[in-house]
ZAKOLRO-247864 format. One record per residue (C-alpha): residue number from 1; x, y, z. Coordinates in steps of 0.001 Angstrom, whole numbers. Example, Ala and Ser with C-alpha at 12.3 -4.5 7.8 and 13.67 -1.06 7.14 Angstrom:
2
+-----+---------+---------+---------+
! seq !      c1 !      c2 !      c3 !
+-----+---------+---------+---------+
!   1 !   12300 !   -4500 !    7800 !
!   2 !   13670 !   -1060 !    7140 !
+-----+---------+---------+---------+
% end
This chain:
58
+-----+---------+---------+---------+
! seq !      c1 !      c2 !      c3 !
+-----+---------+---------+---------+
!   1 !  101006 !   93375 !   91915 !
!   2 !  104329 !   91737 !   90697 !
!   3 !  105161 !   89834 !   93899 !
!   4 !  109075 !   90219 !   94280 !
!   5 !  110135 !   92985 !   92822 !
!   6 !  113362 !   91838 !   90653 !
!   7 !  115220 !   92949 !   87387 !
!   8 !  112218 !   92725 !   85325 !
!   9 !  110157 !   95154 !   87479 !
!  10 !  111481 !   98018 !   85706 !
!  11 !  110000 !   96908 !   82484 !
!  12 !  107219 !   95573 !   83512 !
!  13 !  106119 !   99037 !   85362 !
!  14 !  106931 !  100544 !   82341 !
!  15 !  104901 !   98241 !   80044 !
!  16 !  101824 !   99030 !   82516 !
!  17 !  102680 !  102599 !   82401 !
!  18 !  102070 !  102558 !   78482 !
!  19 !   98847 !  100111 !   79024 !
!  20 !   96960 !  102614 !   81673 !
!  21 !   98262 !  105618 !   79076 !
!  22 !   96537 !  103575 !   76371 !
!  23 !   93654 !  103131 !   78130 !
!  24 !   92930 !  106720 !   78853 !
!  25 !   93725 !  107880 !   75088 !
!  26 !   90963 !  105363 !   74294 !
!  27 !   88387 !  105511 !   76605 !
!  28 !   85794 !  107624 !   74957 !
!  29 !   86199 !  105824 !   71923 !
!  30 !   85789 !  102412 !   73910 !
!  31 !   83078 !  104192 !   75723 !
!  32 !   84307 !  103035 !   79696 !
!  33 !   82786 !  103397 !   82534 !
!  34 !   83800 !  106705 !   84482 !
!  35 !   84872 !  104737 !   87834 !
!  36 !   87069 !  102725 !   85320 !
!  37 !   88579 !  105717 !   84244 !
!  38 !   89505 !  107177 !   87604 !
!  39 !   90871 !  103597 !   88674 !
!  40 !   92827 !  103837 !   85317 !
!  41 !   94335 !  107086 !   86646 !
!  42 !   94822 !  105754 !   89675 !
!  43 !   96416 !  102745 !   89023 !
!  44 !   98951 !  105063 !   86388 !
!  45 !   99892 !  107273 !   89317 !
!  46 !  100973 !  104463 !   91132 !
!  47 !  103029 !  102561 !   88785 !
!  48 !  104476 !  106096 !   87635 !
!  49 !  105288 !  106762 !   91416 !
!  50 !  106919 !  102510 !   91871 !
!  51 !  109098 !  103230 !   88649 !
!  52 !  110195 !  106772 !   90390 !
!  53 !  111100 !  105033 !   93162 !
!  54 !  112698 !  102377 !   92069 !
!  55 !  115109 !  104356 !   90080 !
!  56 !  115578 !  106436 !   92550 !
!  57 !  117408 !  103433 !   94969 !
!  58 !  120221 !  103485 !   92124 !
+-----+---------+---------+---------+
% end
């Protein structure tokens, strides 16, 4: 995903975060495919569960 994990991984979960959230809030308008909505939600659990993590080990 972002190979090493370093300073910057914070940000850059939370930038993806924001992308999959903008995804959803436009995907009837966009008119996506159903399996690339689910991956979309899938994908947004993920990086939402990394970032918990993450700041968590602090």
């Amino acid at each position: 995903m972002f190979g090493t994990l370093s300073g910057n991984a914070d940000v850059l979960l939370k930038r993806e975060i924001e992308a999959q959230k903008y995804l959803l809030k436009v995907a009837k308008k966009y008119k996506l495919p159903v399996e690339e909505t689910k991956k979309t939600l899938k994908n947004l659990k993920t990086y939402e569960e990394l970032l918990k993590k993450r700041q968590g080990m602090r």
